[in-house]
C-alpha positions in Angstrom: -14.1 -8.4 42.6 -12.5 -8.0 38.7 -15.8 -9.8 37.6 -17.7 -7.0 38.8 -14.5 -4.4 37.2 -15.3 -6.4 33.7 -19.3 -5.6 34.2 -18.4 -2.2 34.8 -16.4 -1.7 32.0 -19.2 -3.5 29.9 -21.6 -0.7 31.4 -19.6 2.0 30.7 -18.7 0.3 27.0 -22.5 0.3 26.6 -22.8 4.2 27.7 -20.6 5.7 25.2 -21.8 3.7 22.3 -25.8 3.8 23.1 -25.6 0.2 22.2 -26.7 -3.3 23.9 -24.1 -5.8 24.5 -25.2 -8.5 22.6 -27.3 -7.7 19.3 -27.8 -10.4 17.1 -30.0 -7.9 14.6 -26.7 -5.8 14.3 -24.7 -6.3 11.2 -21.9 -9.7 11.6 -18.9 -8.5 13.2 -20.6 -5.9 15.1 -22.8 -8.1 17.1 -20.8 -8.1 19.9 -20.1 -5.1 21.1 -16.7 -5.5 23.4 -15.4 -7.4 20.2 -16.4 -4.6 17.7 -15.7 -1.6 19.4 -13.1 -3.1 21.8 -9.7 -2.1 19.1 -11.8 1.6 18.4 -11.5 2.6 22.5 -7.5 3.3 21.8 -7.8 6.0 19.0 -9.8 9.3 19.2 -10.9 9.3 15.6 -12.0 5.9 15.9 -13.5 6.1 19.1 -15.7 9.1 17.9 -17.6 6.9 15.0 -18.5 4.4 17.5 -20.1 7.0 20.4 -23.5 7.3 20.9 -24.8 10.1 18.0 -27.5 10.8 20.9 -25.1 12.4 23.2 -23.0 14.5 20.4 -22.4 17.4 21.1 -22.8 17.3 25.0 -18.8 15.7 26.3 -16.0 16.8 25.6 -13.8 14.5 23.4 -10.8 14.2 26.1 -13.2 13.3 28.7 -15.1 10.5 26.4 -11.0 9.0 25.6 -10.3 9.1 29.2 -13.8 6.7 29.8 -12.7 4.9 26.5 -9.3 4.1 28.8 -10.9 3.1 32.0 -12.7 0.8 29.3 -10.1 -0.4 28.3 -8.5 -1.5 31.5 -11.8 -2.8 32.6 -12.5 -5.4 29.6 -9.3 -6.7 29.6 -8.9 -10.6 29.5 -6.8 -11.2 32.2 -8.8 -10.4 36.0 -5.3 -9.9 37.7 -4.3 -6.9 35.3 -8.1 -4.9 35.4 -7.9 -2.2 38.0 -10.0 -2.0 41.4 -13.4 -0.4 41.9 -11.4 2.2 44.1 -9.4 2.9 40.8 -11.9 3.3 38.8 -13.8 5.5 40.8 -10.4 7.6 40.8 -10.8 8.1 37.2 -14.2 8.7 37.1 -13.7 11.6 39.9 -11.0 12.8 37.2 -13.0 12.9 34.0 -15.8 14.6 36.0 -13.3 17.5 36.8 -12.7 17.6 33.4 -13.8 21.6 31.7 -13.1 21.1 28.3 -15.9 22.7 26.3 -17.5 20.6 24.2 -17.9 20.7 20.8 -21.4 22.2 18.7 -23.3 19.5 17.6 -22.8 20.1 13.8 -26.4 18.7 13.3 -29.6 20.3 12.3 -32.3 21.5 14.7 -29.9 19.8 17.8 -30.8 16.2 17.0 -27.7 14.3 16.4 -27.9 12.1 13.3 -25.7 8.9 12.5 -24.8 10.7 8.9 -21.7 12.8 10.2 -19.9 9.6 11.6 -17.0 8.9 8.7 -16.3 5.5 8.0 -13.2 4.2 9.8 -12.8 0.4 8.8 -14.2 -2.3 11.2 -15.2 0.7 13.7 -17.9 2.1 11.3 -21.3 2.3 12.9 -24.8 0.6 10.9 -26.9 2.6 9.6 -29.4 1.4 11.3 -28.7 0.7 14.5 -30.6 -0.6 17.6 -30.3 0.8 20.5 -31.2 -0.4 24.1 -34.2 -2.4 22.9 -35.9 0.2 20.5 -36.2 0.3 17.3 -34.6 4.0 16.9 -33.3 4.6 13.4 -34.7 1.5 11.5 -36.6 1.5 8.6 -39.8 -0.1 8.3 -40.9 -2.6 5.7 
C-alpha cells in the first residue's frame, strides 16, 4: 500500500537525521520533522547539516543523497505518484552496492559532534537536539 511507502519513507527520514517524527521540545519550525527537513533532502550541502552527527563519518555522501531521494519519493503528498515497496527495495539493493569510501570523521577522539554542521537557513540543526527519546546533547538546569 502507498500508506505503508509514506511510513517507510518517514522511517528512513527518521534514520538519516537521528531524529523523532514529532518533537514538540525541538525548536518551532523544526518540530516536525518531514516539514523541516523535507526541502533539505534535494541538496547535498543541505542534506549534510540535517544527518545524524552520530553516524558521520561512516556513509558515504552519494549513498546518504541516494536515501535522501527514495525519501523524497516516499513522503510525497500525492499516494498515486510514491513508488512501490518493490521499487524501493530496488533502490535500497542499489545504494547498498554503493563503494564510495567515506569520508574521516573530522571530529575528535571519533565522536561526532553537532559543532561541524554549518548553518544552512531553515535546514540548520539545534543545538541541542533530542534524539529518539533521550536526552543526548541537552544541557541541564
Amino acid at each position: 500500500m502507498n500508506s505503508d511507502v509514506y511510513g517507510f519513507g518517514v522511517v528512513l527520514l527518521e534514520m538519516l537525521t537521528g531524529l523523532r517524527t514529532l518533537d514538540m521540545n525541538r525548536p518551532k519550525g523544526q518540530q516536525n520533522l518531514v516539514e523541516w527537513a523535507k526541502p533539505c533532502l534535494s541538496n547535498k550541502k543541505k542534506l549534510k547539516t540535517i544527518m545524524d552527527p552520530r553516524i558521520d563519518g561512516q556513509y558515504s555522501l552519494k549513498a546518504a543523497y541516494e536515501l535522501a531521494q527514495l525519501t523524497l519519493k516516499c513522503i510525497v503528498l500525492d499516494p498515486k505518484a510514491r513508488p512501490c515497496m518493490n521499487e524501493a527495495v530496488e533502490v535500497l539493493q542499489k545504494v547498498e552496492g554503493i563503494k564510495e569510501k567515506p569520508k574521516e570523521n573530522r571530529t575528535n577522539n571519533g565522536r561526532a559532534s553537532l559543532g561541524h554542521h554549518k548553518q544552512l537557513g531553515s535546514c540548520h540543526r539545534s543545538a541541542y537536539p533530542l534524539h529518539h527519546g533521550t536526552k543526548m546533547g541537552v544541557r541541564s538546569r
